[in-house]
C-alpha positions as MATLAB code, in Angstrom:
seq = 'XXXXXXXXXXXXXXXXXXXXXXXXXXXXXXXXXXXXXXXXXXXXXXXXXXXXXXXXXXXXXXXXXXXXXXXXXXXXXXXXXXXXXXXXXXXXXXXXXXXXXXXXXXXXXXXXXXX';
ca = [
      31.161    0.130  -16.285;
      33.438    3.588  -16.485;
      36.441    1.104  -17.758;
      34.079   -0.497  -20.594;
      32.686    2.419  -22.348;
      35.649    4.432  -22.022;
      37.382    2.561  -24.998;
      35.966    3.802  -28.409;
      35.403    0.330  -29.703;
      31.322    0.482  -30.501;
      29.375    0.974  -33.609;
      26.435    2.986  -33.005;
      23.847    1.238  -32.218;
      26.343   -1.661  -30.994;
      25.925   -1.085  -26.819;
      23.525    0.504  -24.835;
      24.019    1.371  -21.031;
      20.836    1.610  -18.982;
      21.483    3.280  -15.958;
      18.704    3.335  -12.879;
      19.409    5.338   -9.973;
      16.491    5.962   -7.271;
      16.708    9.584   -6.590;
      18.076   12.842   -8.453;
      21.112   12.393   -5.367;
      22.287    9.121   -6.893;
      22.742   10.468  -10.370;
      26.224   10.501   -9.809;
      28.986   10.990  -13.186;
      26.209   11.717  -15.449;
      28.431   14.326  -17.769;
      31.716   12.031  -17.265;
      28.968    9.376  -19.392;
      27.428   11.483  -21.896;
      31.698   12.461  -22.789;
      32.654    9.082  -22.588;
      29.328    7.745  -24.459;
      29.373   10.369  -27.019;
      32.874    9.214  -27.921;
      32.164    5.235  -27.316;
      28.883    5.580  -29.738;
      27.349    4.109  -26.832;
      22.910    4.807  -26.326;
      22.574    6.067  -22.592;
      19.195    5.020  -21.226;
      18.101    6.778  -17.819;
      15.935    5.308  -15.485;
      15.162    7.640  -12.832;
      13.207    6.167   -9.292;
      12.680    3.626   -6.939;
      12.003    0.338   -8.184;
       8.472   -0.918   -8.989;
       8.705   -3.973   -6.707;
      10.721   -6.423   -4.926;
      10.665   -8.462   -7.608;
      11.632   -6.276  -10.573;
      15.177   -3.976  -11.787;
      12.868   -1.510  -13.286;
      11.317    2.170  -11.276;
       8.106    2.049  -11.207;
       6.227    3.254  -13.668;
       6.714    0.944  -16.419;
       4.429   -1.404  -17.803;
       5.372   -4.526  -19.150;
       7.606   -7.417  -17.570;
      10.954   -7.019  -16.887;
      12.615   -8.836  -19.828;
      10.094   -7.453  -22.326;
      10.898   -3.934  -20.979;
      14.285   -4.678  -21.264;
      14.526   -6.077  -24.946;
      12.571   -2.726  -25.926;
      15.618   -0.268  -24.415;
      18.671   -3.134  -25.582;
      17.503   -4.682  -28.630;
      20.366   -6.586  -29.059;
      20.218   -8.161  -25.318;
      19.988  -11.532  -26.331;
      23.116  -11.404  -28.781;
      25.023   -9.410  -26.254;
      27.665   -9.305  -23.295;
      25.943   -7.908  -20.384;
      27.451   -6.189  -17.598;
      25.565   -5.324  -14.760;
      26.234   -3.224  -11.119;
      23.880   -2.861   -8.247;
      23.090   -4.689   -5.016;
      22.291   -8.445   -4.889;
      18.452   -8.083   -5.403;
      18.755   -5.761   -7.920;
      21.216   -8.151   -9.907;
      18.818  -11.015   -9.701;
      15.876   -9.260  -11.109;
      18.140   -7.819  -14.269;
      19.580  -11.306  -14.481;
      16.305  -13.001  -14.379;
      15.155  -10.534  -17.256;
      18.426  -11.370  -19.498;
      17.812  -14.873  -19.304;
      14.112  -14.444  -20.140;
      15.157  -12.063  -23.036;
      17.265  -14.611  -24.413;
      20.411  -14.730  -22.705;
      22.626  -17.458  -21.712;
      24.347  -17.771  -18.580;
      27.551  -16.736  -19.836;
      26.971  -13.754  -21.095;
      25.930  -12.177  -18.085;
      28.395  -10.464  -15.958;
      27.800   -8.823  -12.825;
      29.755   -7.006   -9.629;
      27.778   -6.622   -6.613;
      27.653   -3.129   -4.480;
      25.762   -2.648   -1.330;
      25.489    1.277    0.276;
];
């Protein structure tokens, strides 16, 4: 993700990166973002907490499905390259919301990280 929004080649508006973490200690390169957002003209979304349920990429306390959540924060989802990180489960609920946003297969990406 550092790679992708390090290039200034955005419009604003053009690319948002959502990024959920579970606790404040996984909040890692937040001010290395912000720089490289700020100069990418990419939105940062933060999404702070443990995930609602097995089933879902989002912390609890949203309401709302997970695709319907997620067309709110990237309005452009279905038009979009999407590039996801996190560990298998994880990737399967986001991917599962892309599609249901209006996604195709191909424009998902994903790499897979386990602690």
């Amino acid at each position: 993700m550092r790679a992708l929004i390090g290039e200034p080649q955005f419009n604003p508006g053009d690319a948002t990166l959502i990024y959920h973490y579970s606790g404040p200690e996984h909040r890692i390169f937040v001010e290395e973002l912000e720089s490289l957002a700020g100069r990418s003209a990419i939105r940062v979304v933060y999404l702070p907490g443990a995930r609602r349920d097995n089933g879902s990429w989002l912390p609890a306390g949203f309401s709302g499905t997970d695709h319907e959540v997620l067309a709110e924060l990237a309005p452009l989802v279905a038009d979009s390259d999407i590039y996801l990180c996190g560990p298998l489960e994880w990737l399967a609920a986001a991917r599962r919301a892309a599609h249901r946003a209006g996604a195709r297969h191909h424009q998902i990406h994903s790499e897979e990280f386990a602690w």
